[in-house]
Steps between C-alpha positions, in 0.01 A plus 500: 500500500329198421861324490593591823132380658546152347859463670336623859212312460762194386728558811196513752349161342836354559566600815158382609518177350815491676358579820223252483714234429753537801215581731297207377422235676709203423135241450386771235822500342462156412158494423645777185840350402262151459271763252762692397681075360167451291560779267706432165808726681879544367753244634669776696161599665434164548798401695488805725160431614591130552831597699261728737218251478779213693651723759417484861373781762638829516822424675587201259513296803172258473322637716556479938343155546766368272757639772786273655432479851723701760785346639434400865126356431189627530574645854435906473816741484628652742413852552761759354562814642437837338745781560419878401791766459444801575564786237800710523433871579693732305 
C-alpha cells in the first residue's frame, strides 16, 4: 500500500509541476530558469533549461510587434464576408 501511494502521490506532483509550468507566465519562467542556472545542475539539465531559457513567446514567432507589415500599407482591410450553411435535415 505504501508503494502504490508514493507512485500516486509521484504522478500528481508531476503532473502539477507540469501544469504550472505550461500555465506559467512566461516573466516568472525566467525569473526560475535564471535560479534554476545558479545551482551546481547536470550538463543535460543544464542545457535544457538554457534551450527554454532562449526561446521566444508561445508561438515561436517573437512576439506581434516583431510582425512584417501587411502588404498594401497601413490602410485597414477590407471587410470579408461571413457565410453560414445551413445544416442538412435528415
Amino acid at each position: 500500500m505504501a508503494l502504490q501511494s508514493l507512485l500516486v502521490f509521484l504522478l500528481v506532483a508531476g503532473c502539477f509541476v507540469y501544469a504550472a509550468w505550461t500555465l506559467m507566465p512566461q516573466v516568472a519562467r525566467r525569473v526560475l530558469i535564471d535560479a534554476l542556472l545558479r545551482l551546481p545542475l547536470p550538463e543535460a539539465g543544464r542545457a535544457a533549461l538554457q534551450k527554454s531559457l532562449s526561446t521566444s513567446g508561445g508561438c515561436h514567432c517573437s512576439g506581434c510587434d516583431h510582425a512584417q507589415p501587411k502588404a498594401g500599407g497601413v490602410k485597414a482591410a477590407a471587410p470579408q464576408v461571413l457565410v453560414f450553411h445551413p445544416r442538412k435535415r435528415p
